[in-house]
C-alpha positions in Angstrom: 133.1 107.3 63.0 129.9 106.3 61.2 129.7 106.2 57.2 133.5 105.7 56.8 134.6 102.6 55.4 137.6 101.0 56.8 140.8 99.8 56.1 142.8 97.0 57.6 146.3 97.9 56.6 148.5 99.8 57.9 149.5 103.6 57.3 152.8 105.2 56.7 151.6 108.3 55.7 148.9 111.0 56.6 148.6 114.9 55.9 145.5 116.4 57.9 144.6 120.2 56.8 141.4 120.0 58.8 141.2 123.9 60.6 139.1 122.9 63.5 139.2 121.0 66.6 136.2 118.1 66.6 137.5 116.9 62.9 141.2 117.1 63.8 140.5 115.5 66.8 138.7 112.4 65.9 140.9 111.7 62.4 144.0 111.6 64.9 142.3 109.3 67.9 141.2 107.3 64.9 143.9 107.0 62.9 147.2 107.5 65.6 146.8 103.8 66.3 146.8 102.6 62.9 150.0 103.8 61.6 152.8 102.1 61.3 156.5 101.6 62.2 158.0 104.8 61.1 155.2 106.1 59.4 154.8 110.0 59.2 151.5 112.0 60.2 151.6 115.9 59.7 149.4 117.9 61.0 148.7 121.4 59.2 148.1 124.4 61.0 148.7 122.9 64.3 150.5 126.8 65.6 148.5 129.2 63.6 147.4 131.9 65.6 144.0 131.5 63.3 143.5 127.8 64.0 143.2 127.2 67.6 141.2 124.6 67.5 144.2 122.4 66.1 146.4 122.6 68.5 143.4 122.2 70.9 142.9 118.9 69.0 146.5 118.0 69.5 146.7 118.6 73.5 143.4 116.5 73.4 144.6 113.8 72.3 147.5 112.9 74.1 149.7 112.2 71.1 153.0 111.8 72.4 155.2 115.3 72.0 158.1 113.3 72.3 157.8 111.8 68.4 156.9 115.4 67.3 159.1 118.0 65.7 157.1 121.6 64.8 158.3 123.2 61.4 158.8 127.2 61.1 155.8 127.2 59.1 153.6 125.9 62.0 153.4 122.5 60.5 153.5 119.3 63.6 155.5 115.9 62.0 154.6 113.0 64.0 156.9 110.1 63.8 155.7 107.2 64.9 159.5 105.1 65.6 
């Protein structure tokens, strides 16, 4: 990612609305890595019939299902334990 400034520390908490598949896909394979021990990511729209492209995004980049729990409202939680 070009332009973005970085940070060193680590994350324990991140909430992507992005709708689409490129953005949602490179905020996760950048920032999956980064956060730390039982930090939470969620992931907005990831099964909305009108946002594909997340759960696209999601498949793509391997993050493991096995820390994920899907809310009734579509919503992905990644815990990262």
């Amino acid at each position: 990612m070009t332009g973005v400034q970085t940070c060193a520390l680590p994350i324990s908490f991140i909430h992507l609305d992005l709708d689409l598949f490129n953005p949602t896909f490179q905020v996760i394979k950048y920032l999956k890595n980064k956060i730390e021990k039982n930090g939470i990511m969620i992931i907005d729209d990831y099964n909305n019939i009108n946002q594909q492209g997340v759960w696209r995004a999601l498949n793509a980049s391997k993050l493991d299902r096995e820390r994920c729990f899907q809310s009734a409202s579509g919503q992905l939680f990644y815990f990262n334990i």
